[in-house]
C-alpha positions in Angstrom: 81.0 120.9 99.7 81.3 124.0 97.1 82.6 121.8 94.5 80.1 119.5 94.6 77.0 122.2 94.5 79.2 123.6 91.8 79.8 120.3 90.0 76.1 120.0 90.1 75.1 123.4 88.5 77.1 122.5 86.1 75.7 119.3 85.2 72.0 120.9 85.3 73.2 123.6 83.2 74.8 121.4 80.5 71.5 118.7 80.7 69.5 122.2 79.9 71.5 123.4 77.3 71.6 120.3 75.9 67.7 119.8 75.7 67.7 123.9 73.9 69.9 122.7 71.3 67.5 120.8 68.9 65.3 123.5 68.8 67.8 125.6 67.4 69.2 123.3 64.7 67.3 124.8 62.0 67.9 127.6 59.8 65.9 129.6 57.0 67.3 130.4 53.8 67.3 133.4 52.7 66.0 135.0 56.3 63.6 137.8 54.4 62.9 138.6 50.8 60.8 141.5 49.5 58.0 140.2 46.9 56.2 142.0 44.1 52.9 142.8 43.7 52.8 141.0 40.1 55.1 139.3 37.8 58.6 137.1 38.4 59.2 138.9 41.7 55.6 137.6 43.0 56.5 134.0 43.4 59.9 133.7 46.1 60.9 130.7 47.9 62.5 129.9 50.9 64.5 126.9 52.0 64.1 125.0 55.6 67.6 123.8 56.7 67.5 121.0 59.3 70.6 120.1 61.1 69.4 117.2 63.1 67.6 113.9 62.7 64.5 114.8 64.4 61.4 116.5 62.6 60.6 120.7 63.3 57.2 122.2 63.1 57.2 125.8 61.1 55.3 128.4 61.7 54.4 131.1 58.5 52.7 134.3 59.2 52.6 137.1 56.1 52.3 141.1 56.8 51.6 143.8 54.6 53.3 146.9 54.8 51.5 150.3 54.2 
């Protein structure tokens, strides 16, 4: 009886993990670069690295420190 309630926590666990994963499989290259106000440091850019098959939405938001 324990191995099967255990054999089945494990199973849920793995089938949630597994559903995480894709949301994870992305990465952002470099992860932060300081800009300058004018001139060759004003214009950066980034690079979206998707690991899997299926297609990410990305979110950009832009603060200015004071």
């Amino acid at each position: 009886m324990k191995r099967s309630i255990s054999r089945f926590f494990t199973a849920a666990i793995f089938l949630l993990i597994s559903t995480i994963s894709p949301a994870l499989a992305f990465k952002l290259d470099p992860i932060s670069r300081v800009f300058e106000p004018a001139g060759a440091g004003a214009t950066q850019s980034y690079q979206i690295i998707n690991d899997t098959s299926e297609q990410i939405a990305v979110e950009l938001s832009m603060v200015e420190r004071k």
